[in-house]
VOPAGU-2260 file (C-alpha; in pm, 1 decimal, decimal comma):
REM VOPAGU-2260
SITE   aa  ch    i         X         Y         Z
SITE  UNK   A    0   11108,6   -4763,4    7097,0
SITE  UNK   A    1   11303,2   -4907,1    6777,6
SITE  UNK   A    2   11165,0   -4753,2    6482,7
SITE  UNK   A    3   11103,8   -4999,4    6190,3
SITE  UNK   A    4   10806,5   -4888,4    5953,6
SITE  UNK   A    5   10924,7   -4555,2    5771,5
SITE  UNK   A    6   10775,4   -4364,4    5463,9
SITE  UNK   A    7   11048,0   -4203,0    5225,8
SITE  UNK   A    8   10961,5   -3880,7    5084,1
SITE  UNK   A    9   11160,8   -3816,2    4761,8
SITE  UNK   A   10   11311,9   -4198,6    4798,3
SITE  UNK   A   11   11314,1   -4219,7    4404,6
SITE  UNK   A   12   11525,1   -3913,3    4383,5
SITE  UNK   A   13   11927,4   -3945,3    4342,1
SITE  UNK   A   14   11987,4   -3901,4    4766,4
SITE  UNK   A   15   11667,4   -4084,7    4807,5
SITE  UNK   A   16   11767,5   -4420,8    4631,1
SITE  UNK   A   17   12091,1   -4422,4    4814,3
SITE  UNK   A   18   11902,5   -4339,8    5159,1
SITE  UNK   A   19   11611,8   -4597,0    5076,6
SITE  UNK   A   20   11900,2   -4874,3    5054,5
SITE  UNK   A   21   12063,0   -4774,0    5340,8
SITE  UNK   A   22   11729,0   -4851,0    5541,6
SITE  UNK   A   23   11655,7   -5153,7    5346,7
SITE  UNK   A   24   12003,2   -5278,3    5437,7
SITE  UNK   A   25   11937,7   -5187,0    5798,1
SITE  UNK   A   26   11579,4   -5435,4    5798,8
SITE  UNK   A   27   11374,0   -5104,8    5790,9
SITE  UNK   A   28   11027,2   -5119,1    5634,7
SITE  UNK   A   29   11028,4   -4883,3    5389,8
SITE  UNK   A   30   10742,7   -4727,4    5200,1
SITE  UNK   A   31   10802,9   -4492,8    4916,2
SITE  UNK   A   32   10544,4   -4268,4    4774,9
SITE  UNK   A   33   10634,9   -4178,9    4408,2
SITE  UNK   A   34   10440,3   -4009,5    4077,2
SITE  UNK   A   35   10704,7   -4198,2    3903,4
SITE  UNK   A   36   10747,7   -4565,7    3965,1
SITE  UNK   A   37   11000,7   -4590,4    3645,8
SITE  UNK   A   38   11246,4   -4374,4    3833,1
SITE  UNK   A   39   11273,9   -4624,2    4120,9
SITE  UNK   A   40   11327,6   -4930,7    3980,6
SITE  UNK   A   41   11624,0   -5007,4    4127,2
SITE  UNK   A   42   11433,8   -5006,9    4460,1
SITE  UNK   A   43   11115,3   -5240,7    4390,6
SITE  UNK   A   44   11341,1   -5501,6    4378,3
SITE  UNK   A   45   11449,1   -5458,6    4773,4
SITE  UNK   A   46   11316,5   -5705,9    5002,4
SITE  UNK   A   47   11205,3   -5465,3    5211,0
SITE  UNK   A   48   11104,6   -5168,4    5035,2
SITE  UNK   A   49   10723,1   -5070,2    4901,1
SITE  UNK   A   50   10695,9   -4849,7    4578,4
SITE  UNK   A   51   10424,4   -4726,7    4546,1
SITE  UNK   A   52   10236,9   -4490,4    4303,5
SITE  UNK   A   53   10130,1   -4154,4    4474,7
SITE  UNK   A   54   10107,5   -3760,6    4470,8
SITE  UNK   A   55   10229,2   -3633,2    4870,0
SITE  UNK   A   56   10148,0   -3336,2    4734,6
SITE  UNK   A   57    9753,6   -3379,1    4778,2
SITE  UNK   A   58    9692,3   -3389,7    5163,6
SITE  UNK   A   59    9475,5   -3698,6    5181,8
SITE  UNK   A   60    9690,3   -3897,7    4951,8
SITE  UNK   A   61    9997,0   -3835,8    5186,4
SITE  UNK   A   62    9817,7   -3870,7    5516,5
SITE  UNK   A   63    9727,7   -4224,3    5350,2
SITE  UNK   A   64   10087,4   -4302,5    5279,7
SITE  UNK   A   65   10238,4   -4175,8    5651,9
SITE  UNK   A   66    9953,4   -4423,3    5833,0
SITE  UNK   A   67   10082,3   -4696,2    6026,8
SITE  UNK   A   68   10414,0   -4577,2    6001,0
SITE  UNK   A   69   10697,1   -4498,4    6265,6
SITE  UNK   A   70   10903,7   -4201,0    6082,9
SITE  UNK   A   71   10890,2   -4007,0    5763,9
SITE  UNK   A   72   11124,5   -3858,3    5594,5
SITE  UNK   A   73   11149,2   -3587,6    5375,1
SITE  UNK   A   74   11375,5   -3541,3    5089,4
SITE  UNK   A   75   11230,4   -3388,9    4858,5
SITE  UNK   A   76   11373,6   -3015,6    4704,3
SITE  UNK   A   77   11400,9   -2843,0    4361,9
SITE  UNK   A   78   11716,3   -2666,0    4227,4
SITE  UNK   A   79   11532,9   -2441,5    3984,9
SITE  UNK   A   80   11180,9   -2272,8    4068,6
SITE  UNK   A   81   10930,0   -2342,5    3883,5
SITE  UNK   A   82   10537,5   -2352,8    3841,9
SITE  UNK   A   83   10297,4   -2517,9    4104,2
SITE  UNK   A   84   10468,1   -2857,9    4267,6
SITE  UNK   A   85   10805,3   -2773,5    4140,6
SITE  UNK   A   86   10765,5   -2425,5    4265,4
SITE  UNK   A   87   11088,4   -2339,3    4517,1
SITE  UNK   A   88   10787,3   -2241,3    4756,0
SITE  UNK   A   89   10543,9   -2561,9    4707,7
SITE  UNK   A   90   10837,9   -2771,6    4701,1
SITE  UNK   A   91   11008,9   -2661,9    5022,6
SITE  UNK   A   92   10777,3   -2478,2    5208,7
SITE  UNK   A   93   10418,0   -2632,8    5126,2
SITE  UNK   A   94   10509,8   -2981,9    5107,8
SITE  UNK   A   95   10664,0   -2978,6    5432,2
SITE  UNK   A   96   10378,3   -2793,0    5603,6
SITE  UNK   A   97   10114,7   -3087,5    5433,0
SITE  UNK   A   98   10391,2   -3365,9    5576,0
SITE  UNK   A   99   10363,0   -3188,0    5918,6
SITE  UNK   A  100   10049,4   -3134,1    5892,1
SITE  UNK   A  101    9956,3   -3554,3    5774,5
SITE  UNK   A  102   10227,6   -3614,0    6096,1
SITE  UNK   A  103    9945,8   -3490,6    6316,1
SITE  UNK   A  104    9674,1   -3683,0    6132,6
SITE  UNK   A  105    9786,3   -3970,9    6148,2
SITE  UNK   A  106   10014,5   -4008,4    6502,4
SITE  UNK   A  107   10346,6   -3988,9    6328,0
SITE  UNK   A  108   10633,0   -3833,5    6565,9
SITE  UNK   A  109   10954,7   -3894,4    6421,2
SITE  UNK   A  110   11019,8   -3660,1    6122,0
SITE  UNK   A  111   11361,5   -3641,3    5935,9
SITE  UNK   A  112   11419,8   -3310,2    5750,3
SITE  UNK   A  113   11649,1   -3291,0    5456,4
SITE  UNK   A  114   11745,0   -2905,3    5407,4
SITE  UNK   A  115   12091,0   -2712,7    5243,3
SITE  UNK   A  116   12365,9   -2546,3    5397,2
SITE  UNK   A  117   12312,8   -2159,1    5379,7
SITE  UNK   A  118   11905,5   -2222,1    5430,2
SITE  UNK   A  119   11820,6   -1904,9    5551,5
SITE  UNK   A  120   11479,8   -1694,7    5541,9
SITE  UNK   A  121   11689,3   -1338,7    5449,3
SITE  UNK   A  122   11937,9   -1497,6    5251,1
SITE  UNK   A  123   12015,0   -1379,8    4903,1
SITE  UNK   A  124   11850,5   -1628,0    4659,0
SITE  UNK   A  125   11468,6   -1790,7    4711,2
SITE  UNK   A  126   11634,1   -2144,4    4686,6
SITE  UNK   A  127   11764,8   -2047,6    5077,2
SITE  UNK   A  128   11485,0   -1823,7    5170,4
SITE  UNK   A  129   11201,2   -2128,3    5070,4
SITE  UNK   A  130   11465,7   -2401,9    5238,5
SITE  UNK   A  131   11499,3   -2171,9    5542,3
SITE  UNK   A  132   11144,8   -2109,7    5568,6
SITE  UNK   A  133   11061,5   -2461,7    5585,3
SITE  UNK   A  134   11387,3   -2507,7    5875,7
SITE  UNK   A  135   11095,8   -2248,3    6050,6
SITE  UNK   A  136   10815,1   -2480,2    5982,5
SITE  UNK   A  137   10978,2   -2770,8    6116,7
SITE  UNK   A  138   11137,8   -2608,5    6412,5
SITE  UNK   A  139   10801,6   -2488,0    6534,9
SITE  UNK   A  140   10617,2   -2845,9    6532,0
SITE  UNK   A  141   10564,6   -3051,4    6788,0
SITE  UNK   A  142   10742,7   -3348,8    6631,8
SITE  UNK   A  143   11047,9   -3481,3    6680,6
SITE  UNK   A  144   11221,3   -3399,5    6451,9
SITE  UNK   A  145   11614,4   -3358,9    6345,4
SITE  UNK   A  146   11698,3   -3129,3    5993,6
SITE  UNK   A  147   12036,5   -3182,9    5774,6
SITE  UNK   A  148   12221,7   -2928,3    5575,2
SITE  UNK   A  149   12420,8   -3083,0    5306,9
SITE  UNK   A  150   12650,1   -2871,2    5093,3
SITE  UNK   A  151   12682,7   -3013,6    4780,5
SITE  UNK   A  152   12609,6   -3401,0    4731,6
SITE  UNK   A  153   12835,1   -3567,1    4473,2
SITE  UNK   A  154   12779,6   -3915,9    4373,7
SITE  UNK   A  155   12727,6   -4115,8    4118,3
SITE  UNK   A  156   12433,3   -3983,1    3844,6
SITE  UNK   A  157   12446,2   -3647,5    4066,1
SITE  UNK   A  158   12358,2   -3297,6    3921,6
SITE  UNK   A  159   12691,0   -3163,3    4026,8
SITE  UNK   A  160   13008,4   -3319,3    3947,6
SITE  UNK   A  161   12866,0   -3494,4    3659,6
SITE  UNK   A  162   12729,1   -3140,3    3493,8
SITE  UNK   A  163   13113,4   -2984,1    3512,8
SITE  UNK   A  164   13208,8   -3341,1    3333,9
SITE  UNK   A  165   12992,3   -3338,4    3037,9
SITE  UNK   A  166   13013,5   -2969,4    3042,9
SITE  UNK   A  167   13409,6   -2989,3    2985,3
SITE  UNK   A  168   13388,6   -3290,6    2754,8
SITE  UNK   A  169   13197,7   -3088,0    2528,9
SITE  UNK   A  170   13353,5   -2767,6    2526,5
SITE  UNK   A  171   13678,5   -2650,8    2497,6
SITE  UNK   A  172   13740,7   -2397,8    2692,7
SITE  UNK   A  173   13533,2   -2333,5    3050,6
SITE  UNK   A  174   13387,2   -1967,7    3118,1
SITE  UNK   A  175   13360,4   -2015,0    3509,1
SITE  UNK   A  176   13087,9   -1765,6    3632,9
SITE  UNK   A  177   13161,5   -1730,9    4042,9
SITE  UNK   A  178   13483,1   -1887,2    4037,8
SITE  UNK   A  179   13593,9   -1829,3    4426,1
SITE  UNK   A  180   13264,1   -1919,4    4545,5
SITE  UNK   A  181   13316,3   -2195,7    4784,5
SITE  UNK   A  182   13187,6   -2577,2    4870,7
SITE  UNK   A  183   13279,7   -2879,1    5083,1
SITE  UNK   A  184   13113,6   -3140,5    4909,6
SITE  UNK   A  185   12959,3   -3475,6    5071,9
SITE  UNK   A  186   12974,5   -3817,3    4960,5
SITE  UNK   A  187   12592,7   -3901,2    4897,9
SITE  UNK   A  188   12691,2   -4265,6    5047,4
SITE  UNK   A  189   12773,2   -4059,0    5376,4
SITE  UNK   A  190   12469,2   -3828,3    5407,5
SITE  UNK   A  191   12247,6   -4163,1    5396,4
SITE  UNK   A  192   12415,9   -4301,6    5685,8
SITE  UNK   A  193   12364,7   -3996,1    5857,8
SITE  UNK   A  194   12009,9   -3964,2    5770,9
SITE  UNK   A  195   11988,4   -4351,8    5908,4
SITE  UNK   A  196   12172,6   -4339,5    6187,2
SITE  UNK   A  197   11949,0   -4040,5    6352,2
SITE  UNK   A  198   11644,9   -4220,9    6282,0
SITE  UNK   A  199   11619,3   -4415,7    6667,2
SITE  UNK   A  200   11926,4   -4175,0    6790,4
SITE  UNK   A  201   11711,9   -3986,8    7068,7
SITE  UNK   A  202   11963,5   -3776,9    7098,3
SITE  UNK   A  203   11949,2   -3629,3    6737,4
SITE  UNK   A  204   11584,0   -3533,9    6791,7
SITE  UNK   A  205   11557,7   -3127,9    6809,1
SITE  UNK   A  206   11916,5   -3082,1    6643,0
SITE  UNK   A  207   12018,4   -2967,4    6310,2
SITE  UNK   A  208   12289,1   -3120,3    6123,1
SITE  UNK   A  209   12508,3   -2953,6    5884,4
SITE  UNK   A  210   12669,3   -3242,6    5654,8
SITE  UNK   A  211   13018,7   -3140,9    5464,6
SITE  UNK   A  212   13277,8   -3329,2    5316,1
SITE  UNK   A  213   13677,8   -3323,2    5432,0
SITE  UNK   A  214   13808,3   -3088,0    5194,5
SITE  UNK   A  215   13664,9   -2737,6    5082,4
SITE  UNK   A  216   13719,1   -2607,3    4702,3
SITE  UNK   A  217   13655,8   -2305,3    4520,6
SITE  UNK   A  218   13469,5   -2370,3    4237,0
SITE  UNK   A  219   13726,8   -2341,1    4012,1
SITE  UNK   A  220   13947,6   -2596,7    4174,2
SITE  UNK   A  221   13667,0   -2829,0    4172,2
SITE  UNK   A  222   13629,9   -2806,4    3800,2
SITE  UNK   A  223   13992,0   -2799,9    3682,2
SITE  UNK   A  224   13957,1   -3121,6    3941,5
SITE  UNK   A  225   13679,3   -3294,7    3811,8
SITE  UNK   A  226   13823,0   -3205,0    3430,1
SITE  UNK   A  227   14160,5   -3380,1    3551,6
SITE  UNK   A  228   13973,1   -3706,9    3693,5
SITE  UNK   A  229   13794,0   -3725,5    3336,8
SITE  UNK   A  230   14070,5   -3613,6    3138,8
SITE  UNK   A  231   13944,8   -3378,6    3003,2
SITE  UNK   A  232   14118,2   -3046,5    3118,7
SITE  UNK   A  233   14014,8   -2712,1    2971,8
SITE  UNK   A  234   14135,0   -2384,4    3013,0
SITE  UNK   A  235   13926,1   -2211,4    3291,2
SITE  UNK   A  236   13813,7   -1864,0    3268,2
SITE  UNK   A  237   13693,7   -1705,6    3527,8
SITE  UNK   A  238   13416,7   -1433,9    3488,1
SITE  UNK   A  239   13376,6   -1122,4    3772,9
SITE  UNK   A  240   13008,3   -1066,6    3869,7
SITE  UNK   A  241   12867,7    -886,6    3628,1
SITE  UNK   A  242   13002,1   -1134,1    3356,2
SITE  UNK   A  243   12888,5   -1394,4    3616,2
SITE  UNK   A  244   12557,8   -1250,4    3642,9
SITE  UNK   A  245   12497,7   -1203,1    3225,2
SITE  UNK   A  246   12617,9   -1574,0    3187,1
SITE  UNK   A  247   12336,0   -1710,6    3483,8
SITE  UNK   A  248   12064,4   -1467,2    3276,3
SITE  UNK   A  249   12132,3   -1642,2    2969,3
SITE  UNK   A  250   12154,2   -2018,6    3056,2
SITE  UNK   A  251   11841,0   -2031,3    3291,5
SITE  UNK   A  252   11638,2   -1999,1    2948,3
SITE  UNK   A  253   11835,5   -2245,8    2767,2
SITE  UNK   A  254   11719,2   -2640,2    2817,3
SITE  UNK   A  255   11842,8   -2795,7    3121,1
SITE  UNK   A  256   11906,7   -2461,5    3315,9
SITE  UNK   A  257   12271,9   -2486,6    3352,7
SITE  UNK   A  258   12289,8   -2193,8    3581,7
SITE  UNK   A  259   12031,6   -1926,5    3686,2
SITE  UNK   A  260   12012,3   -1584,0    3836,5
SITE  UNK   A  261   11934,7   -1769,7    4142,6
SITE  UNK   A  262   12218,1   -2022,3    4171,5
SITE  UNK   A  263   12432,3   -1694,8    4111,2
SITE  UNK   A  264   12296,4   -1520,1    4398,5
SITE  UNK   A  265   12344,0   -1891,0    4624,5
SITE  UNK   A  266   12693,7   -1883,0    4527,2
SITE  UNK   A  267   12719,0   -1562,2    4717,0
SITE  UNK   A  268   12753,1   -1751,0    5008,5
SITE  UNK   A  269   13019,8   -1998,3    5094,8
SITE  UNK   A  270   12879,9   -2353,7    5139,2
SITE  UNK   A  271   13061,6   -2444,6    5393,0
SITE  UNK   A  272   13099,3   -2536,1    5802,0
SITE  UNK   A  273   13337,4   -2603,7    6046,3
SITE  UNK   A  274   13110,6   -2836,1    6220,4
SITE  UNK   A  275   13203,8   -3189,3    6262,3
SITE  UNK   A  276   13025,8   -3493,9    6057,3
SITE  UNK   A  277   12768,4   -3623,6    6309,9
SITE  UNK   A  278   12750,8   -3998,7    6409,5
SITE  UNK   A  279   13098,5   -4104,1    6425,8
SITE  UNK   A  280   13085,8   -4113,6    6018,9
SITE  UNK   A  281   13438,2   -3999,3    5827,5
SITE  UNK   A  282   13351,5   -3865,5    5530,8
SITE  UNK   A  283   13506,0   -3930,5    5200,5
SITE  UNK   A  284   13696,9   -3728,4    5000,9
SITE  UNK   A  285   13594,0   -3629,3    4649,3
SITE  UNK   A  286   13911,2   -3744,3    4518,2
SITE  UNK   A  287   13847,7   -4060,8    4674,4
SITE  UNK   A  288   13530,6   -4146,7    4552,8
SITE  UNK   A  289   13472,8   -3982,0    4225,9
SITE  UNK   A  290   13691,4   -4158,7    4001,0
SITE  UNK   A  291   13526,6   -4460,3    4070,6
SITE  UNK   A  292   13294,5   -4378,6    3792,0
SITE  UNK   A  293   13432,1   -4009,8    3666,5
SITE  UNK   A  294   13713,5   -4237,3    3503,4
SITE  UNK   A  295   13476,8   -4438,8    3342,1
SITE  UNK   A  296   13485,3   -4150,7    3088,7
SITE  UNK   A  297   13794,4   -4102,5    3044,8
SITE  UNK   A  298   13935,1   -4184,7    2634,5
SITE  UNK   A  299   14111,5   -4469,9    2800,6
SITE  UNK   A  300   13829,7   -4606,3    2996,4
SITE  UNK   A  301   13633,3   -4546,5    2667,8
SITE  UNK   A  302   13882,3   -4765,9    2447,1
SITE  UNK   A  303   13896,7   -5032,0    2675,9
SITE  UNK   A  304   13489,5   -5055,9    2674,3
SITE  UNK   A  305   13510,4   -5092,0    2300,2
SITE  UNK   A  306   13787,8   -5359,3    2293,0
SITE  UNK   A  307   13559,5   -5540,2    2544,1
SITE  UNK   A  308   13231,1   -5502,0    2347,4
SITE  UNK   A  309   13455,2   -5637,4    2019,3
SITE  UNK   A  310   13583,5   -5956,3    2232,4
SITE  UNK   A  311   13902,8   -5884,2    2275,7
SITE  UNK   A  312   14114,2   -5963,1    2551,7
SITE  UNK   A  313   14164,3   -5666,6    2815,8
């Protein structure tokens, strides 16, 4: 049976916009639950999309949300742990037992999983024990369901690529803690379509996915990469573990959380795979993409914004 009617978990969240428009593009019925309604208004204004205001994390609020729909899907994770909802354990782990748990309720079957690459119950940081953890949850359900591991998703307005931008606009010189760890980024535009395409794909149901882009970087190519695309290249230093370790200590307790103790002990394990992108997709490249609006802050790009905004010709 075609499955039309599905309920976005996370859909005002940077992957969840782009996966909510993907659906909407496709004539899908989308309903997206959200404790922030400013945050997705880019996607009120779909045709087929419903934002609406609501807390999945209390059980009968999300078992109200998943009724009367086909599929659900669930995209919702935190980078740093934190207290209660944003806890790596209520985030990962709880929310996708209560989602499970609402499937039941309320005759849901199709469930699409949004994990990480190196989710792993021993692995050496909580971010992949709590992601890995909830791989267990959904593995032992009685749903159908299908889980993707992304490596890094870079896009525009994503926490990645953009971060190393600012980071090297600002300063002048880069101290790079875990400089050969090791990513093969994905095109957010790509993992949507793959999150799409499994939705009425009965052969995707009981799999796992990982998602990776073309190319695989250490982390220091990918910042001397994205510095070139911005022009703004910085001398890159890179920092052995212990130096790696003092520099996560210190920026987890300065605002924003640059880097923690527990992104350093991720980084311990390549993010990568050797599997193929599922669906027939070919991924982009970051190269290929990211200029499209890394350039944008480039001193040229800059100038040529300001001759615009004082009406002269281009």
């Amino acid at each position: 049976m075609e499955l039309r009617r599905v309920c976005v978990i996370g859909g005002s969240g940077f992957v969840g916009c782009h996966v909510v428009q993907s659906l909407s593009a496709r004539r899908y019925l989308v309903r997206v639950p959200t404790r922030n309604r400013e945050r997705a208004k880019s996607l009120i204004l779909l045709p087929t999309v419903d934002v609406i205001d609501a807390n999945v994390h209390h059980p009968a609020t999300l078992a109200a949300q998943l009724r009367g729909m086909d599929a659900v899907i669930n995209l919702v994770g935190v980078l740093h742990d934190g207290r209660g909802e944003r806890s790596f354990a209520e985030a990962h782990g709880g929310l996708t037992r209560k989602i499970i748990a609402a499937c039941g309720e309320t005759g849901v079957r199709r469930y699409v999983h949004m994990s990480a690459l190196g989710a792993d119950v021993i692995g050496p940081s909580r971010y992949q024990r709590t992601k890995g953890a909830a791989e267990a949850l959904v593995r032992e359900s009685k749903l159908d369901w299908t889980i993707f591991r992304p490596s890094v998703i870079f896009g525009r307005g994503d926490r990645f690529v953009n971060l190393f931008a600012r980071v090297q606009e600002m300063l002048p010189v880069i101290f790079l803690g875990r400089p050969q760890a090791r990513f093969q980024p994905v095109y957010v535009e790509d993992v949507a379509a793959a999150l799409t395409a499994s939705l009425d794909e009965l052969a995707a149901h009981g799999k796992t996915f990982d998602l990776c882009g073309p190319r695989i970087y250490t982390l220091r190519e990918l910042v001397a990469l994205i510095g070139e695309l911005t022009g703004h290249r910085r001398p890159i230093i890179g920092l052995g573990d212990t130096l790696s370790y003092l520099q996560a200590l210190t920026l987890e307790w300065l605002p924003g959380q640059l880097m923690t103790r527990d992104n350093y002990h991720s980084m311990q394990v390549d993010n990568v795979s050797a599997e193929p992108f599922p669906f027939g997709i070919r991924p982009a490249a970051l190269e290929a993409e990211a200029p499209t609006w890394l350039a944008q802050a480039t001193p040229r790009a800059r100038y040529r914004a300001y001759r615009d905004h004082a009406g002269r010709a281009s």
